[in-house]
matplotlib code that plots the C-alpha trace (Angstrom):
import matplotlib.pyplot as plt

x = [-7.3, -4.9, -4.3, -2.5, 1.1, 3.8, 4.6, 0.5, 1.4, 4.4, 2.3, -0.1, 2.5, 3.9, 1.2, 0.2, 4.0, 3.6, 0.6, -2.1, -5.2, -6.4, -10.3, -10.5, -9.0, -10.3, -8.8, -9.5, -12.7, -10.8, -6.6, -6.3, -2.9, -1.3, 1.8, 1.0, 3.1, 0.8, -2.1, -3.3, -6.6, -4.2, -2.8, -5.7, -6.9, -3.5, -3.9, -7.8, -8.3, -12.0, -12.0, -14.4, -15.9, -15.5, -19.1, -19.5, -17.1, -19.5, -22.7, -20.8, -20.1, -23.9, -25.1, -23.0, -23.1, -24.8, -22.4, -19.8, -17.0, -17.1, -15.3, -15.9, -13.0, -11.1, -7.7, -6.4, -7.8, -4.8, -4.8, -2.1, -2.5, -6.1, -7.8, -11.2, -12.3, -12.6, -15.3, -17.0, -17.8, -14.8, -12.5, -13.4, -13.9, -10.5, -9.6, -6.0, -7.5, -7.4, -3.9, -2.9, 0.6, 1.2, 3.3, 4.5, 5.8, 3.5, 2.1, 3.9, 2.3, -1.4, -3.7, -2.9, 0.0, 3.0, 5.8, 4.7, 5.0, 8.5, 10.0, 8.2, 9.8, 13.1, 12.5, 15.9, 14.5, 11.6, 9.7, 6.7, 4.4, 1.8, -0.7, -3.9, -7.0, -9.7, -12.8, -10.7, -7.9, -4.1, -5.1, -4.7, -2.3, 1.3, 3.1, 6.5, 7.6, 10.3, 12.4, 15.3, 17.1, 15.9, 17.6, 16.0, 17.8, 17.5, 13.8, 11.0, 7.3, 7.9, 11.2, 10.6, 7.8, 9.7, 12.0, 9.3, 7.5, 10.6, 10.2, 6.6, 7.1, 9.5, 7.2, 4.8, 6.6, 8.2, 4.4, 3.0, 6.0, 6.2, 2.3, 2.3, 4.8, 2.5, 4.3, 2.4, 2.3, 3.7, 1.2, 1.6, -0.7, 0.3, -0.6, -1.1, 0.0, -0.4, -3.3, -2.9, -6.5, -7.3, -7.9, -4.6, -3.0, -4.2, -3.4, 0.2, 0.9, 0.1, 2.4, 2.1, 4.3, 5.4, 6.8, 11.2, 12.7, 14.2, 10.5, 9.4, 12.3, 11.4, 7.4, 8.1, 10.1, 7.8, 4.6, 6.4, 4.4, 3.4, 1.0, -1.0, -0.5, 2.5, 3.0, 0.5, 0.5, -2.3, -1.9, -4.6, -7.3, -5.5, -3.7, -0.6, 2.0, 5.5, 8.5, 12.5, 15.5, 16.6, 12.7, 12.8, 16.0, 14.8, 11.7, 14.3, 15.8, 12.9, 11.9, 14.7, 14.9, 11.1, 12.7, 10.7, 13.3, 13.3]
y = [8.1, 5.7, 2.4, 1.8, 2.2, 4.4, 5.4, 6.9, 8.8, 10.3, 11.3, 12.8, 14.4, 15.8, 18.0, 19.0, 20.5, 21.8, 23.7, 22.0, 22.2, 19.0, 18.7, 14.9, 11.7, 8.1, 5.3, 1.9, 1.7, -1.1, -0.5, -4.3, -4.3, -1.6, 0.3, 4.1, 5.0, 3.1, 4.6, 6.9, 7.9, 8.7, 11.3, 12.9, 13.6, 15.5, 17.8, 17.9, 16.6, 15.4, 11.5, 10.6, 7.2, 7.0, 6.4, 9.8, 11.0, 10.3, 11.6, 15.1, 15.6, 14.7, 17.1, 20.1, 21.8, 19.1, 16.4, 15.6, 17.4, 20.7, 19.9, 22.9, 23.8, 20.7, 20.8, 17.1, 13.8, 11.7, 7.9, 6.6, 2.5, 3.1, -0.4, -0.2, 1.5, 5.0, 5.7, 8.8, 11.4, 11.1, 10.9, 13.9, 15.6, 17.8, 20.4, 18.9, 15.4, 12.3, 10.9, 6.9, 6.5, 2.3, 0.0, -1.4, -0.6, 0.5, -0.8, -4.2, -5.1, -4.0, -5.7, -7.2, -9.7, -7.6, -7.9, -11.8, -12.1, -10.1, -12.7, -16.1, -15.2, -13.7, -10.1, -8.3, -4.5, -3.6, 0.1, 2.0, 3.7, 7.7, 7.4, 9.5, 7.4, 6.2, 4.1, 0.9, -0.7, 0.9, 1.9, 5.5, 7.9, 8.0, 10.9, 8.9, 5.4, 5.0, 1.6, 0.2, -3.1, -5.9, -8.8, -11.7, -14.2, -13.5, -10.6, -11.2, -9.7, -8.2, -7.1, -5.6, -3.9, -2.0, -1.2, -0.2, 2.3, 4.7, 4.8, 5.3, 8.6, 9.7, 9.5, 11.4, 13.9, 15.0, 14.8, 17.2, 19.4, 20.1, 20.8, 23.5, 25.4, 25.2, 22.8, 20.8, 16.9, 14.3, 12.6, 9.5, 6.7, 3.4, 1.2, -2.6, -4.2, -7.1, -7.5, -9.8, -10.6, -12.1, -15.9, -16.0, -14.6, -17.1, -20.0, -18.3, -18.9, -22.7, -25.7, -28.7, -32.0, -32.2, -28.6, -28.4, -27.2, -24.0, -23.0, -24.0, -22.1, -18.9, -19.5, -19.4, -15.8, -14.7, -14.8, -14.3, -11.2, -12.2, -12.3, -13.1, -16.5, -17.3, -20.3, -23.0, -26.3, -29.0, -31.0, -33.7, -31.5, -28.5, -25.6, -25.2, -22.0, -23.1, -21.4, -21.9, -22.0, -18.4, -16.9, -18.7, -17.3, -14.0, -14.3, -15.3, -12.0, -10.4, -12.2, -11.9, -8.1, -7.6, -8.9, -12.3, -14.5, -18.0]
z = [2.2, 3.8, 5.8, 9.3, 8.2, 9.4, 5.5, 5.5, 8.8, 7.5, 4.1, 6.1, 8.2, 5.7, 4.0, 7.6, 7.7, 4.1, 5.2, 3.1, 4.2, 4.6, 5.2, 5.7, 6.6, 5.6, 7.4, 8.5, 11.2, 12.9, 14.0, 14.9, 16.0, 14.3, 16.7, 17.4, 14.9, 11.7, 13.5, 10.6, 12.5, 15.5, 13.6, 12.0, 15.5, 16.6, 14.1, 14.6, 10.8, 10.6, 10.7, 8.0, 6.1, 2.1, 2.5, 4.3, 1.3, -1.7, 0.8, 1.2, -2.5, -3.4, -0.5, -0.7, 2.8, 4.3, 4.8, 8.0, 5.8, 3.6, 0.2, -1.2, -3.2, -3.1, -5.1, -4.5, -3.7, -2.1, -2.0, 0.1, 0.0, -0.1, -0.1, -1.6, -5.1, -5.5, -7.9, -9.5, -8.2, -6.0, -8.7, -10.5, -6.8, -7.1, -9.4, -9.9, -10.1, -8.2, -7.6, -6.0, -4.6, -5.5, -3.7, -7.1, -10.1, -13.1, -15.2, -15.0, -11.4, -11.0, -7.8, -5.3, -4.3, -6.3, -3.2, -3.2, -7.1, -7.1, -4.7, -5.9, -9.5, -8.3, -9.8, -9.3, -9.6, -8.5, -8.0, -6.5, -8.6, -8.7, -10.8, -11.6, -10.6, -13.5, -13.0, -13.1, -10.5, -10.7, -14.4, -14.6, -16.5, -14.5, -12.8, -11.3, -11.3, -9.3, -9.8, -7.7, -7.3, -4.6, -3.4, -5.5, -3.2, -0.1, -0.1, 1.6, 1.0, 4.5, 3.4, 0.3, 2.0, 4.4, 1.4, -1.1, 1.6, 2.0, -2.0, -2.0, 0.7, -1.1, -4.3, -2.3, -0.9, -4.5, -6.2, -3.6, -3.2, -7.1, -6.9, -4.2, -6.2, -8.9, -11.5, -13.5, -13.2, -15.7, -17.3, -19.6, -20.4, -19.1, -22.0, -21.0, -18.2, -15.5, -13.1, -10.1, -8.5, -5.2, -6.8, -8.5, -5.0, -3.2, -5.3, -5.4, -1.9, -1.9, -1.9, -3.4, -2.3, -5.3, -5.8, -6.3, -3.0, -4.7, -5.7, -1.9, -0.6, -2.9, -1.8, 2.0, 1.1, -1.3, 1.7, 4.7, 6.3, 10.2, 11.2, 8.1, 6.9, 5.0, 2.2, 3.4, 2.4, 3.4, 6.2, 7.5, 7.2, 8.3, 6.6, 7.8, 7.2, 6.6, 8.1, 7.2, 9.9, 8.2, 8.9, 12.5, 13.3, 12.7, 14.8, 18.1, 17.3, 17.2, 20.7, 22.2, 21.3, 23.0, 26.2, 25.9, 27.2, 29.0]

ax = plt.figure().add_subplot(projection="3d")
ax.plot(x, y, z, "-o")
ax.set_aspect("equal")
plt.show()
């Protein structure tokens, strides 16, 4: 259970090449613009994996035999960036449990918005995160945290996200290759922790006039992810996303590179 990123291919790639058998795939009904290689339905098809709904999910487990996808004997449920709750009787589906590979470290970042909170307050380390998965969000007993160090001065929530998805494969790869071999998983409570909701993630990304530059600066780094809408300050009735000379450099590269030239 996965979104559109090259990371989610490569996970499900890599249990394919492991030999797992993998009964279904959950990913998003709608690609928008996600490259070939992001396209996590794409791959499910190559290696004729059934394409299924978390809806269709919960209906097979209810109605043994009768769903779209036979789950008998299920050892793992994998989420890999998964964006919605997983809920019973999902969770308790597989006989090794239910396991959630994190884009952040655990438990200090739970929710959503952790790469835009790591830059907006300079964090110099940051990490990606296996968990088990409970009832609540990025809660749940912990297998591996992985922690490394960012650039607090000069990351960007694109940045770090490119950065943190080598981490979070490599996460994977280790969790599943030490359970085919039959080694048990870590497993240690996570105690308390932070929890980043939607609200605060949007009030987050907005400017005032009256903000310091240095916290502007960090802002415009902190939500720079095209195309989704950066800092945004309001503008005669408009909301408007700011870009620096560094960030519009970088997008004439990126032009010039696609061959879009005057």
């Amino acid at each position: 259970m996965g979104k559109h990123k090259r990371s989610a291919v490569r996970a499900l790639e890599h249990l394919v090449a492991r030999g797992c058998d993998v009964r279904a795939v959950v990913s998003p009904p709608d690609p928008g613009d996600a490259a070939p290689a992001q396209r996590l339905d794409e791959a499910a098809r190559r290696h004729g994996i059934a394409l299924v709904s978390d809806d269709e999910l919960y209906a097979a487990i209810e109605a043994p035999g009768g769903g779209a996808v036979d789950l008998d004997g299920v050892d793992l449920v994998l989420s890999f960036l998964f964006w919605r709750r997983i809920r019973a009787p999902l969770i308790e589906l597989g006989r090794l449990g239910c396991l959630n590979f994190h884009p952040a470290p655990l438990p200090e970042m739970r929710g959503v918005g952790g790469y835009n909170v790591a830059v907006l307050e300079g964090f110099e380390r940051w990490g990606v995160s296996a968990h088990f998965v409970d009832e609540s969000f990025d809660t749940g007993d912990l297998v591996r945290v992985d922690r490394f160090p960012i650039a607090a001065e000069s990351e960007t929530a694109f940045s770090l996200d490119l950065r943190s998805q080598e981490h979070l494969l490599e996460v994977f790869r280790w969790t599943i290759d030490r359970t085919l071999v039959g080694e048990p998983l870590p497993r240690e409570a996570q105690g308390e922790g932070r929890y980043v909701d939607r609200a605060q993630f949007e009030a987050m990304r907005r400017v005032e006039h009256t903000d310091p530059p240095k916290l502007t600066e960090r802002r415009i780094r902190a939500f720079w992810y095209p195309p989704y809408d950066g800092a945004t300050i309001e503008l005669a009735g408009r909301t408007l996303t700011l870009v620096d000379r560094r960030l519009l450099a970088e997008t004439a590269a990126a032009y010039r590179k696609a061959g879009l030239l005057p």
